[in-house]
Backbone as CSV, one residue per row, in Angstrom:
resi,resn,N_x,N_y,N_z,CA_x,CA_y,CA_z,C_x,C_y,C_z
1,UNK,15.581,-5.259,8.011,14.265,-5.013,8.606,13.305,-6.140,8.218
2,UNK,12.534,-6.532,9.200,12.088,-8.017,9.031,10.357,-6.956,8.848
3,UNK,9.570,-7.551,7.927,8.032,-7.292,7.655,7.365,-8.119,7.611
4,UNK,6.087,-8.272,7.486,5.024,-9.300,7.423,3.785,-8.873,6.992
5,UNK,3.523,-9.036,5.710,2.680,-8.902,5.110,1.103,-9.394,5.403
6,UNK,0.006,-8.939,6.011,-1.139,-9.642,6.733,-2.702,-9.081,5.870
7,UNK,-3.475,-10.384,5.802,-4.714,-10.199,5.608,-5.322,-11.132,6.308
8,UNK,-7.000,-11.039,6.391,-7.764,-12.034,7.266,-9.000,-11.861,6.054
9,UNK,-9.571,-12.914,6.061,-10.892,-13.253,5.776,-12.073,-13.146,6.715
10,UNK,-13.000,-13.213,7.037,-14.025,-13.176,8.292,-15.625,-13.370,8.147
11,UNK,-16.540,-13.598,8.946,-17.477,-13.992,9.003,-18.223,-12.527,8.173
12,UNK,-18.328,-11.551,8.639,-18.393,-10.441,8.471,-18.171,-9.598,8.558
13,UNK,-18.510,-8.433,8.749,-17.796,-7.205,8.581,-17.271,-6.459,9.947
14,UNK,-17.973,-6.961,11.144,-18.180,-5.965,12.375,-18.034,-6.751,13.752
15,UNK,-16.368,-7.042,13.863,-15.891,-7.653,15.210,-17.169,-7.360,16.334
16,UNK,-17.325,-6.332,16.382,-17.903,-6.484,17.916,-19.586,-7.085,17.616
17,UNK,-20.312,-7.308,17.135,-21.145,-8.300,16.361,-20.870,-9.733,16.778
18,UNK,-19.897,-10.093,17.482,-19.689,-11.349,17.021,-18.799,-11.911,16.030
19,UNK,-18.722,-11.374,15.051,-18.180,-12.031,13.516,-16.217,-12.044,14.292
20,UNK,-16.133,-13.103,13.719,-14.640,-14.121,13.702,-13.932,-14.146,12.187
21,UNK,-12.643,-14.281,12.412,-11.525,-14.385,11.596,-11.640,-15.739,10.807
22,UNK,-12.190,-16.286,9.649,-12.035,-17.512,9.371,-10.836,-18.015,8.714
23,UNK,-9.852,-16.863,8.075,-8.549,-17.408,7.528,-7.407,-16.052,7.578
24,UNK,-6.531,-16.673,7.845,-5.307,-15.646,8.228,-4.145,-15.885,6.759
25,UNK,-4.134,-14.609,6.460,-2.399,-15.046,5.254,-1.586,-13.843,5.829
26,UNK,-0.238,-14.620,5.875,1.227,-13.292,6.064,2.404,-14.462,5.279
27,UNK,2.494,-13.109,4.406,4.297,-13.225,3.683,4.925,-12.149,4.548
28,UNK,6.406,-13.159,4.545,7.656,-12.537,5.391,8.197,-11.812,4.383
29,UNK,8.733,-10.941,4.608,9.360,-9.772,3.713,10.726,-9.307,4.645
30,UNK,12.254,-9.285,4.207,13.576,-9.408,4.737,14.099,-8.257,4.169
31,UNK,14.627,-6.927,4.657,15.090,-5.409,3.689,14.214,-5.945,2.239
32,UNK,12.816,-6.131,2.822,12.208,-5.410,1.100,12.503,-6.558,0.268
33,UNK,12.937,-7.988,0.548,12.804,-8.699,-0.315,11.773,-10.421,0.363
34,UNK,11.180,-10.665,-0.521,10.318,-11.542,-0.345,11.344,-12.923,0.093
35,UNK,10.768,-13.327,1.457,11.657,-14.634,1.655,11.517,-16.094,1.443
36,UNK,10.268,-16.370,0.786,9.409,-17.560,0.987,8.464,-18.314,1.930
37,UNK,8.842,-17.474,3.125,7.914,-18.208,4.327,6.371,-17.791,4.297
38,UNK,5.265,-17.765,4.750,4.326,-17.606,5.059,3.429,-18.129,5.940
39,UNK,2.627,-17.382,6.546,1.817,-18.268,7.321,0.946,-18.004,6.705
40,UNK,-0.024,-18.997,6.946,-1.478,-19.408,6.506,-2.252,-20.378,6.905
41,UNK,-3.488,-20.043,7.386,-4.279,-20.968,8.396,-5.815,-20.133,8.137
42,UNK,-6.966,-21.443,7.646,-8.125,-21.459,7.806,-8.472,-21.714,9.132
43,UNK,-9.800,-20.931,9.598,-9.834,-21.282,11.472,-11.627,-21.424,11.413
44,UNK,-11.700,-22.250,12.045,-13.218,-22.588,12.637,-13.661,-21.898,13.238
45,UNK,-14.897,-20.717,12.813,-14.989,-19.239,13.244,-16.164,-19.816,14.904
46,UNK,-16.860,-20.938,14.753,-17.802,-21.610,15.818,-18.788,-20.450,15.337
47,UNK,-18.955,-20.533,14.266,-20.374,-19.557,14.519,-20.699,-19.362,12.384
48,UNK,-21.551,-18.999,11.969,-21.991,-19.212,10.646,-20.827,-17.911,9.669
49,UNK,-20.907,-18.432,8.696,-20.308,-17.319,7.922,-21.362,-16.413,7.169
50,UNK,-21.920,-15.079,7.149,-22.630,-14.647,7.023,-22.817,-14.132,5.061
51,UNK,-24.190,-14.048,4.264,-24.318,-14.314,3.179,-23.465,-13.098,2.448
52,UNK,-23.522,-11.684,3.017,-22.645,-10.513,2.249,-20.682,-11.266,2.287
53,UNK,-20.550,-11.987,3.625,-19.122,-12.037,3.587,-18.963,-13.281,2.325
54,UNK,-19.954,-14.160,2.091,-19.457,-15.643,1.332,-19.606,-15.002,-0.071
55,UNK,-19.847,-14.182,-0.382,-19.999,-13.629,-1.658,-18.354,-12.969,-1.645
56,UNK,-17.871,-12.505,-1.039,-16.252,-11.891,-0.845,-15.369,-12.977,-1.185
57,UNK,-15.686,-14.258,-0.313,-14.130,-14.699,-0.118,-14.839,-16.099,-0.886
58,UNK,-16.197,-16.340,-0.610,-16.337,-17.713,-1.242,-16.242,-18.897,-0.458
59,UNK,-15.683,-18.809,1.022,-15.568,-19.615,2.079,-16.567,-20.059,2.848
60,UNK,-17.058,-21.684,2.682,-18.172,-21.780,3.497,-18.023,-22.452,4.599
61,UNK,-19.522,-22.749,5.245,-19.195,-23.072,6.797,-18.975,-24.527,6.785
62,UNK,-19.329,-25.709,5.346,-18.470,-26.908,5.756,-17.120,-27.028,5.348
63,UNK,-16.710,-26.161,4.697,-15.256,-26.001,4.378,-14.445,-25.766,5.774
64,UNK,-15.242,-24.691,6.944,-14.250,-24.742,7.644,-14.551,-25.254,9.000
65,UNK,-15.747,-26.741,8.952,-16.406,-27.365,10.336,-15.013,-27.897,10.409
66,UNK,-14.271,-28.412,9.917,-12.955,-29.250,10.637,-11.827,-28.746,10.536
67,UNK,-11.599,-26.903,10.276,-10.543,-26.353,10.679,-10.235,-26.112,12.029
68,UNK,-8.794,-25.988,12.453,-8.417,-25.499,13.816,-9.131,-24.392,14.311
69,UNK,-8.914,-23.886,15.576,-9.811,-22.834,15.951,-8.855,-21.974,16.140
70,UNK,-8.780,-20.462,16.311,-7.697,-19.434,16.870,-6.870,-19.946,17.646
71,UNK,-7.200,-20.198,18.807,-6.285,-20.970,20.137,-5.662,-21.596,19.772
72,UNK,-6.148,-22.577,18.545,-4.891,-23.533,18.209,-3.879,-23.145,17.755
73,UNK,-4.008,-22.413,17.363,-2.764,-21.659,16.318,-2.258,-20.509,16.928
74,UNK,-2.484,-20.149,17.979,-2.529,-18.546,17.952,-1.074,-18.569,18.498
75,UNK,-0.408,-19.314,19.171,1.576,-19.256,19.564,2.599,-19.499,18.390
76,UNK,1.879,-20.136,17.107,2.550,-20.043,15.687,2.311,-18.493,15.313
77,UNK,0.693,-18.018,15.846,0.932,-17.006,14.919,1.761,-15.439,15.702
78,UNK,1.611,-15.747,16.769,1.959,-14.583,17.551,3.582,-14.890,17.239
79,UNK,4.573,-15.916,17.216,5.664,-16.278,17.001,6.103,-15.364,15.408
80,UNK,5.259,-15.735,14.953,5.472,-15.351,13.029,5.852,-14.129,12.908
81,UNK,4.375,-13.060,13.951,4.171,-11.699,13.647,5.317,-11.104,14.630
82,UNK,6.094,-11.680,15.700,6.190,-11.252,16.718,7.388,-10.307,16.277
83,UNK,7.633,-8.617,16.367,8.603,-8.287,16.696,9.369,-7.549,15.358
84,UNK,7.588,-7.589,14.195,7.733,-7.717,13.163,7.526,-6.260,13.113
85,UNK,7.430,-5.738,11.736,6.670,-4.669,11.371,5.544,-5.059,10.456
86,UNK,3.831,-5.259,10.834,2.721,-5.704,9.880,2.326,-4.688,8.472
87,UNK,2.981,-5.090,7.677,1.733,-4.072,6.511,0.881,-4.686,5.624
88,UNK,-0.270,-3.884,6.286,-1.839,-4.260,6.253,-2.398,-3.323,5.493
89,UNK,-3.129,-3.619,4.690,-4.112,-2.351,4.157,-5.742,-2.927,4.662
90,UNK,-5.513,-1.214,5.088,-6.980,-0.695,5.885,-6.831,-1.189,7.244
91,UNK,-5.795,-1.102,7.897,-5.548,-1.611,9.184,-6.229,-2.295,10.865
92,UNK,-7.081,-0.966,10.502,-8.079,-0.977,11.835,-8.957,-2.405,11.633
93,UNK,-9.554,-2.616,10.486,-10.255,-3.580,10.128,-9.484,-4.823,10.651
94,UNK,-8.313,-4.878,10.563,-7.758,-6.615,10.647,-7.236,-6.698,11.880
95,UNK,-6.872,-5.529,12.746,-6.374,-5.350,14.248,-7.574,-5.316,14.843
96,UNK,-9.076,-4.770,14.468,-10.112,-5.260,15.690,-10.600,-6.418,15.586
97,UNK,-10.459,-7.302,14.447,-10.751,-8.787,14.662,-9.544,-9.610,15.166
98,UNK,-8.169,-9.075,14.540,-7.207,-10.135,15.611,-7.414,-9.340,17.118
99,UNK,-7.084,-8.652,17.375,-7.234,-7.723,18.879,-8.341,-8.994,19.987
100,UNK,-9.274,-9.068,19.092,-10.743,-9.636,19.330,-10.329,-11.023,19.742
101,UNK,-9.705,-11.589,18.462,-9.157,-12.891,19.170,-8.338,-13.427,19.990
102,UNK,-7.600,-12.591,20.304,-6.695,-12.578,21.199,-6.945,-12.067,22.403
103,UNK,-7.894,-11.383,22.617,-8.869,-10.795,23.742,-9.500,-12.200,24.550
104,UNK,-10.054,-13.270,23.688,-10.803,-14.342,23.840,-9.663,-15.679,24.103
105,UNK,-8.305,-15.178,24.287,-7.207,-15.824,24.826,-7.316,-16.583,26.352
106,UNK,-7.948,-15.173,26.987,-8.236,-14.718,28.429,-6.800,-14.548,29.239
107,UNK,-5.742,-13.701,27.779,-4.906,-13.378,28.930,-4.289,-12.631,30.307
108,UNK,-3.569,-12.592,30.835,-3.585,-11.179,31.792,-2.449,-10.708,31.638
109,UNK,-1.944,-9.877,31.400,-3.156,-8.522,30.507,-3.169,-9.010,29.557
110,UNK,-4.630,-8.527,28.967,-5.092,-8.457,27.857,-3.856,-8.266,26.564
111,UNK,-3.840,-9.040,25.531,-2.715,-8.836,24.564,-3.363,-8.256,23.529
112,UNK,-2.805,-7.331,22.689,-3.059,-6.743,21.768,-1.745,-6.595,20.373
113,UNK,-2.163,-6.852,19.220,-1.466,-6.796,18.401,-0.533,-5.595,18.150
114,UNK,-0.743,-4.835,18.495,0.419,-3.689,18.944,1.423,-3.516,19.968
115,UNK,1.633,-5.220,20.997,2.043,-5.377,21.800,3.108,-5.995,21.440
116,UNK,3.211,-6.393,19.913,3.627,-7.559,19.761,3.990,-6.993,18.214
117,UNK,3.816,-6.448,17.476,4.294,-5.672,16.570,4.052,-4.123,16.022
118,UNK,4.779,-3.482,14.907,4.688,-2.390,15.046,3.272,-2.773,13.724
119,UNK,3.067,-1.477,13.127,1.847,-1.601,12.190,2.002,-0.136,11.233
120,UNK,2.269,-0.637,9.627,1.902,-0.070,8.700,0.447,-0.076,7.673
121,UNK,-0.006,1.190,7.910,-1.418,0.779,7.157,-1.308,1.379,5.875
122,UNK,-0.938,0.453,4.654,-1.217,0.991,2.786,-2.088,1.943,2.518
123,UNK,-3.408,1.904,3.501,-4.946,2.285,2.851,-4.299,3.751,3.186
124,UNK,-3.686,4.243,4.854,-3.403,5.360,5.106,-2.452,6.090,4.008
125,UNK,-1.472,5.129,3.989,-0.454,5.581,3.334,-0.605,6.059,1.555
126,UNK,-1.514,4.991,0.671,-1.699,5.268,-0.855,-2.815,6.658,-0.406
127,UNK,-3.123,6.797,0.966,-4.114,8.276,0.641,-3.292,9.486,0.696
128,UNK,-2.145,9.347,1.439,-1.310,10.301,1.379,-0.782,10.609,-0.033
129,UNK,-0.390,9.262,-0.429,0.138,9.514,-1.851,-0.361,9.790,-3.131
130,UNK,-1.869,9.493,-2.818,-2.852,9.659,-4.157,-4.417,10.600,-3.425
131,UNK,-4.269,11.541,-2.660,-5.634,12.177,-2.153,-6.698,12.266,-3.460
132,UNK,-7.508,12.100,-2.766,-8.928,12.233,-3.537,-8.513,11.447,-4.935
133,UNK,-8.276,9.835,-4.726,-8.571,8.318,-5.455,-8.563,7.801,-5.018
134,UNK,-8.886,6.528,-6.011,-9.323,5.412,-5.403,-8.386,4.774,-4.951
135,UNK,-8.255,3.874,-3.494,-7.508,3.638,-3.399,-7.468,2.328,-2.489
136,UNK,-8.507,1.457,-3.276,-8.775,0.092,-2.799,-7.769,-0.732,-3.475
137,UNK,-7.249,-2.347,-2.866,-6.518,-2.449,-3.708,-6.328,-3.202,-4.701
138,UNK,-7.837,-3.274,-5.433,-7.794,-3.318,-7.051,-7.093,-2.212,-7.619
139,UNK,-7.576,-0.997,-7.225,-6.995,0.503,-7.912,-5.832,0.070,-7.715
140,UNK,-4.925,0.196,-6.735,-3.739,0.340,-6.852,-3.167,-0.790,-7.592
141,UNK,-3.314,-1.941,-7.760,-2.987,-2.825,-8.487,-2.620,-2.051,-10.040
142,UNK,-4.015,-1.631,-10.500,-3.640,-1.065,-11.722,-2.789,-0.014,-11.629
143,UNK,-2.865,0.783,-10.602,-1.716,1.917,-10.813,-0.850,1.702,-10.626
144,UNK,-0.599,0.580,-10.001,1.141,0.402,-10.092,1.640,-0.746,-11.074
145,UNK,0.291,-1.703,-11.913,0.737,-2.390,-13.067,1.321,-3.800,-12.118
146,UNK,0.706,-4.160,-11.046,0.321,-5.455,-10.259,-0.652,-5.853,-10.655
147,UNK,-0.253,-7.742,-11.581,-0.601,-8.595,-11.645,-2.165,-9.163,-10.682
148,UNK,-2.901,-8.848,-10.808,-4.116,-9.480,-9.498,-5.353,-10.426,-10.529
149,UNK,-4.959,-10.808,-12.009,-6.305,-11.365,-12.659,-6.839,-12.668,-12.178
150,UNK,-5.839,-13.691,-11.248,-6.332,-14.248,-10.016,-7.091,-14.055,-8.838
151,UNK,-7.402,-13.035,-8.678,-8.097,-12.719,-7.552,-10.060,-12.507,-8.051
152,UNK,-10.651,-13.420,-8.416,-11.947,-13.490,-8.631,-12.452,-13.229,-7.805
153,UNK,-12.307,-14.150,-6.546,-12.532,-14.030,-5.000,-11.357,-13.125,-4.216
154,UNK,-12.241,-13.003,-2.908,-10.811,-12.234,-1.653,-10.608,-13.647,-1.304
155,UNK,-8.985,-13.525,-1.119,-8.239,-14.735,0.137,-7.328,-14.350,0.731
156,UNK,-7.078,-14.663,1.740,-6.165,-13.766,2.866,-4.958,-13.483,2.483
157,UNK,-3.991,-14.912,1.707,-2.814,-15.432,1.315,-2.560,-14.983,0.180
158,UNK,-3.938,-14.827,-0.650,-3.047,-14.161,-1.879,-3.473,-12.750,-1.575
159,UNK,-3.940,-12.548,-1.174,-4.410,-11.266,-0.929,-3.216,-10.321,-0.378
160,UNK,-2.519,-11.166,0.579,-1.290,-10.769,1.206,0.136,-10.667,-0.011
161,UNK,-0.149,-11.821,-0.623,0.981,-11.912,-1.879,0.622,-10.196,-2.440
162,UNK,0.133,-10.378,-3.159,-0.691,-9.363,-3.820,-0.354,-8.097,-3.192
163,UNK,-0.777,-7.619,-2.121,-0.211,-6.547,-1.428,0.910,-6.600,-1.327
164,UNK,1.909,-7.619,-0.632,3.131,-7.606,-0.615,3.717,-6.467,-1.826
165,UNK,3.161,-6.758,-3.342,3.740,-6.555,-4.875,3.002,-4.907,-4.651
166,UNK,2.399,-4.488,-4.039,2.154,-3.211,-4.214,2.788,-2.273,-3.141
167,UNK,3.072,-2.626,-1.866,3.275,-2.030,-1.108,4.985,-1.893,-1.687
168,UNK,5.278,-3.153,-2.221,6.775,-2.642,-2.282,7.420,-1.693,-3.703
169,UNK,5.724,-1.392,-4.841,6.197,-0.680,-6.055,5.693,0.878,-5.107
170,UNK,4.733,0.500,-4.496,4.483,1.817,-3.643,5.491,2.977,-3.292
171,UNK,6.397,2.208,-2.637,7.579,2.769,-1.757,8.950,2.531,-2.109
172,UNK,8.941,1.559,-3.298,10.030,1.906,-4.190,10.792,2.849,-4.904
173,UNK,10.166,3.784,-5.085,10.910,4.775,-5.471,9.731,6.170,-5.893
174,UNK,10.459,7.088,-6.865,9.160,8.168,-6.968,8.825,8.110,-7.876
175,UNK,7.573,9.265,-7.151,6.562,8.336,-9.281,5.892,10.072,-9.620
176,UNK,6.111,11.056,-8.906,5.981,12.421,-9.523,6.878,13.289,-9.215
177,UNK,7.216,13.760,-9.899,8.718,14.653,-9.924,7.984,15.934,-9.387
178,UNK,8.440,16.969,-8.519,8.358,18.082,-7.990,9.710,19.167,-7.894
179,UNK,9.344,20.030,-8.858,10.505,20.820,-9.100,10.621,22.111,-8.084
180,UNK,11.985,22.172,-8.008,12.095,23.084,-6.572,12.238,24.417,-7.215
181,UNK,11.454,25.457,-6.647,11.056,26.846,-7.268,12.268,27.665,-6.284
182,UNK,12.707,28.632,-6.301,13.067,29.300,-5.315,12.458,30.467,-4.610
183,UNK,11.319,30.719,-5.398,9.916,31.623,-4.594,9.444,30.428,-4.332
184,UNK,9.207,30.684,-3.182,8.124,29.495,-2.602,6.999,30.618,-2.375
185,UNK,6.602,31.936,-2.372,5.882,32.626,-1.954,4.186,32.383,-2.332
186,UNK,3.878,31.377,-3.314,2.965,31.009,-3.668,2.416,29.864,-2.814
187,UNK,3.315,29.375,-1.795,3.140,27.713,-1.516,3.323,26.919,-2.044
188,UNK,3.948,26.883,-3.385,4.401,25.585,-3.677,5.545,25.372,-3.308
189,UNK,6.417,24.130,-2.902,7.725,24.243,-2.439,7.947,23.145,-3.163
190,UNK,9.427,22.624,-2.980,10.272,21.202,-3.429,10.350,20.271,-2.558
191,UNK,10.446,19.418,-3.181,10.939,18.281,-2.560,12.363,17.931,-2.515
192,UNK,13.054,17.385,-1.540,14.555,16.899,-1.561,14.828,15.381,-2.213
193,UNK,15.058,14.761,-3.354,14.895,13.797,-3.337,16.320,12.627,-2.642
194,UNK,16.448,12.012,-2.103,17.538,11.176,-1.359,18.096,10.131,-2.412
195,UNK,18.933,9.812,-2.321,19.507,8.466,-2.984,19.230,8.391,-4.508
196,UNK,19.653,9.322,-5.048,19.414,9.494,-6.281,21.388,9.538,-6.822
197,UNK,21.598,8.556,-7.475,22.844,8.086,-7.889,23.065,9.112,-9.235
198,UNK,23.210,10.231,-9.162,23.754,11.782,-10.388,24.257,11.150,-11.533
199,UNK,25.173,10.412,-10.875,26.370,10.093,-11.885,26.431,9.028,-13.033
200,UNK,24.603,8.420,-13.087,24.090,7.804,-13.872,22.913,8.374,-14.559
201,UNK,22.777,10.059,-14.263,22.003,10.528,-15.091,22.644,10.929,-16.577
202,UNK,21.813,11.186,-17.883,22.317,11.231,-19.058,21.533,12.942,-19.238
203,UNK,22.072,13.284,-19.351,22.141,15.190,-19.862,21.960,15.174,-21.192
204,UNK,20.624,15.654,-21.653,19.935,15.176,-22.937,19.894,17.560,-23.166
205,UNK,20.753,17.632,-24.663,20.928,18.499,-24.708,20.159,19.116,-26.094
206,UNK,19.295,19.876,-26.292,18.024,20.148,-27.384,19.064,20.450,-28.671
207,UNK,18.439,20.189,-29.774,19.240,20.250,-30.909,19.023,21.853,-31.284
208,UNK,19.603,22.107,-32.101,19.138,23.438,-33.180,17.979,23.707,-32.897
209,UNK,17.385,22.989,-33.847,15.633,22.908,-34.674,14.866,22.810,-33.532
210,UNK,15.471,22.240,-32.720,14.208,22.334,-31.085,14.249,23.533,-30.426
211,UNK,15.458,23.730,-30.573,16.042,25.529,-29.855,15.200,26.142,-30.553
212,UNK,14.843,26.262,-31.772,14.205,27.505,-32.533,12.956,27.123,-32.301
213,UNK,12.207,25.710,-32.359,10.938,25.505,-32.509,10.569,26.283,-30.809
214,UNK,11.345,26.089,-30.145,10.515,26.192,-28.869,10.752,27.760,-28.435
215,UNK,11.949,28.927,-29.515,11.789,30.144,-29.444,10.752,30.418,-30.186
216,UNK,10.191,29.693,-31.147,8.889,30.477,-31.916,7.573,30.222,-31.320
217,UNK,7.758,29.040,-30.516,6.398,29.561,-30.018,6.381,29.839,-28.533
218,UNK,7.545,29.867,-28.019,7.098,31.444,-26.826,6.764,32.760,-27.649
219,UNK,7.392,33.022,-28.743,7.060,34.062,-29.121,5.295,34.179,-29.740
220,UNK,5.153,33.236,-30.103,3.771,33.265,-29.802,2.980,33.401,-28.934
221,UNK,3.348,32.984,-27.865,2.561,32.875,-26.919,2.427,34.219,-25.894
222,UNK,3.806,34.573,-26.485,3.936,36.451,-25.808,3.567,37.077,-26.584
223,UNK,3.137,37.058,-27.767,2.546,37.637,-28.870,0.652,37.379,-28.072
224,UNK,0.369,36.915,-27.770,-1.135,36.628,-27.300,-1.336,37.180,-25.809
225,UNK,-0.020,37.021,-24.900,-0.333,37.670,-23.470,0.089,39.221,-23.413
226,UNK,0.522,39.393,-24.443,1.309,40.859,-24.605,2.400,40.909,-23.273
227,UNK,2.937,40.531,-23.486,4.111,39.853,-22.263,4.685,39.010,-22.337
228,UNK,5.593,38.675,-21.210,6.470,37.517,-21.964,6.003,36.342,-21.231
229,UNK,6.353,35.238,-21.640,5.670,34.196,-21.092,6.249,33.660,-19.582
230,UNK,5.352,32.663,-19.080,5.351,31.922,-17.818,6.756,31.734,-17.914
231,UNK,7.030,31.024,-19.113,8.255,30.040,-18.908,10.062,31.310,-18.799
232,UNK,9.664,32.242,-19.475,10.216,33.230,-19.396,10.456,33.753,-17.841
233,UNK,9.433,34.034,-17.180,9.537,34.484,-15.928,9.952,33.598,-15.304
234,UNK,10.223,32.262,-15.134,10.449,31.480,-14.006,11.607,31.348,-14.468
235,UNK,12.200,30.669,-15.566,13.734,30.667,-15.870,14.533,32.051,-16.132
236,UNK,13.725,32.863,-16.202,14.633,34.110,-16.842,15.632,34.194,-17.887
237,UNK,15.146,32.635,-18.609,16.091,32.447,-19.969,15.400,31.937,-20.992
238,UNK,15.914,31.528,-21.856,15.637,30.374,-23.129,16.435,29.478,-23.219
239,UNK,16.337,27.862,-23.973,16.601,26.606,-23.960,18.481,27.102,-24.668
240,UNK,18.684,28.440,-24.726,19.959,28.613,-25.487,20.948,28.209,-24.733
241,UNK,22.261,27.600,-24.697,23.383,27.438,-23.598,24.041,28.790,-23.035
């Protein structure tokens, strides 16, 4: 499965405003492994870079008076992305400014980046996986223990590197265990987990002294509910073989 990792830089915040794409980054990504290619291209937005965006990326307007413009580039880049699968975080944001530029193609029909690849969005996806956090991707950087103390400024390219390293600890494997009840009558249910190799798990078996420590204090603890405990009711046993 071929991917492509995408960010843009821009004048500002709000395509239909006016505001333009001033720099494009995508790493190629091959079954999940990084291949070395990338594209990357600063573009001559023809119009000012505005003072909230130069505080973001740090990119000014004589840095990019003698870059190429979209058009110039835009059959490298449609070639790159073409046919790909894009993962983007925060999606909508970087598809209505390319959409935009490619709108200003004047083709017939109109081309759109969904014409031309499929589209994964991180921002959607880390909300599924982490509801109610943060889930910009500084946060996730730290939660998944990605490297970003380079990133002072936003830049498209590393920005894309950078994501690349999260999207793939993201979806690498699992990161909260969910134990399967057989009352589900509460709503909680299990999960099935897939591709989990058994036959390299190690069966860690409680000693004596743990057996007893952990019968004395259920018995405590049924000593305080006048009943027997949680852990009692759901296993209907003790840690005994």
């Amino acid at each position: 499965m071929r991917q492509v990792v995408l960010d843009t830089e821009t004048t500002g915040l709000e395509h239909r405003d006016g505001h333009r794409i001033i720099e494009i980054g995508c790493v190629e990504l091959i079954e999940r492994r990084l291949t070395g290619r990338n594209f990357h291209v600063y573009l001559n937005p023809e119009r000012q870079v505005e003072g909230g965006a130069l505080e973001v990326h740090g990119i000014t307007d004589e840095f990019l008076a003698d870059k190429p413009r979209f058009a110039d580039v835009a059959d490298d880049f449609i070639e790159f992305i073409r046919d790909a699968e894009l993962v983007i975080h925060n999606a909508p944001f970087d598809l209505g400014f390319l959409d935009a530029e490619l709108e200003r193609l004047a083709g017939d029909p109109v081309m759109r980046v969904v014409d031309l690849a499929q589209v994964l969005d991180t921002l959607a996806l880390a909300r599924e996986l982490h509801p109610g956090q943060r889930n910009s991707l500084d946060a996730l950087c730290k939660r998944y223990e990605v490297d970003n103390s380079n990133r002072d400024l936003h830049g498209a390219l590393l920005d894309a590197e950078i994501l690349a390293d999260v999207y793939l600890a993201m979806t690498g494997g699992q990161v909260d265990l969910c134990l399967d009840l057989s009352d589900d009558s509460d709503g909680i249910q299990g999960e099935v987990i897939s591709g989990l190799d058994l036959s390299r798990l190690r069966v860690m078996v409680a000693s004596e002294q743990e057996i007893a420590a952990h019968e004395q204090r259920l018995a405590a603890i049924e000593a305080t509910r006048k009943g027997p405990s949680v852990w009692r009711e759901v296993s209907g046993s003790s840690l005994e073989p």
